[in-house]
N, C-alpha and C positions, 0 to 999 in steps of 0.2 A: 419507517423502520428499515435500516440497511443490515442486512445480512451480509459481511464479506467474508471471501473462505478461508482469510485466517487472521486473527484478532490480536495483538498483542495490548495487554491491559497494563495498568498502572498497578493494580490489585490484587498482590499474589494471595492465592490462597481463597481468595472470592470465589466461591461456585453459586453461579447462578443464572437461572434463563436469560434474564435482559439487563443488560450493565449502561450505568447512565453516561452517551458522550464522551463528558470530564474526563472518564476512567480509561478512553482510547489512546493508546499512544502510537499505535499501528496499524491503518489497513491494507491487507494484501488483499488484491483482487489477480486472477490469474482471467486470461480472459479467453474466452469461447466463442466459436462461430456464432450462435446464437446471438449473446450480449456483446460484442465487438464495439459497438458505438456506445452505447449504454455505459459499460464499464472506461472505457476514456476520457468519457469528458461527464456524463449527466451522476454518475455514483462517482467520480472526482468531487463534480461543483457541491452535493450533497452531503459528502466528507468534509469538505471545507466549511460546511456550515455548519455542521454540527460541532466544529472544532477540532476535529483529528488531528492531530500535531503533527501525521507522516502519513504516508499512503505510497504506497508500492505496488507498481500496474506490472504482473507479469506477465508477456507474450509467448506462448512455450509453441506458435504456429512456426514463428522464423528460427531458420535454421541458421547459427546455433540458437537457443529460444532468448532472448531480452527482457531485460527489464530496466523499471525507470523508479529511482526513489523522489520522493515530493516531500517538500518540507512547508507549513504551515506559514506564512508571512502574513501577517491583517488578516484579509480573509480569503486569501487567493495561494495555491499550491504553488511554489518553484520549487526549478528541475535540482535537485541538488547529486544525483550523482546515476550515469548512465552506464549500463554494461557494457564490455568493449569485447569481444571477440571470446564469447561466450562465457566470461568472468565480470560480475557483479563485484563493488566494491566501497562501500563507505565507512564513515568511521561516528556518525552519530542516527541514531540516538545510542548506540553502542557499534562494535567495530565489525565487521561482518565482511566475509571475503570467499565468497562462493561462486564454484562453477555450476554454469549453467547449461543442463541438457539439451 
């Protein structure tokens, strides 16, 4: 069971403690000194296996803070869109164009 800290579901309106896989359509993980290795590569390969369709690693250590969106291929994440000079920007699974602190 992967807790990431923040979910975006296929199921609006769903409230409920444990939602199956299927129903992921997003994981953000923001990463911390503690989990640093963890959250890059072993809660990535995990995400991938469960089928998460997207996964987004946010670095908020590097100034300005990074991030990376991953999109779902077979069973292996590629990079599909990297932040550039503190602005985050892609356009699926919806369009999204944020600075980042």
């Amino acid at each position: 069971m992967l807790i990431p800290d923040l979910a975006i579901m296929t199921c609006p309106g769903l409230e409920a403690t444990y939602y199956d896989s299927a129903d992921l359509l997003m994981a953000v993980e923001i990463i911390s000194p503690a989990s640093r290795s963890h959250d890059k590569s072993l809660k990535r390969m995990l995400y991938a296996e469960a089928g998460g369709r997207y996964y987004l690693l946010v670095d908020p250590a590097l100034r300005p803070s990074a991030a990376t969106l991953y999109r779902l291929d077979g069973k292996e994440y590629v990079e599909i869109a990297v932040s550039k000079i503190g602005r985050l920007r892609f356009s699926e699974p919806f369009p999204v164009d944020i600075e980042l602190v």
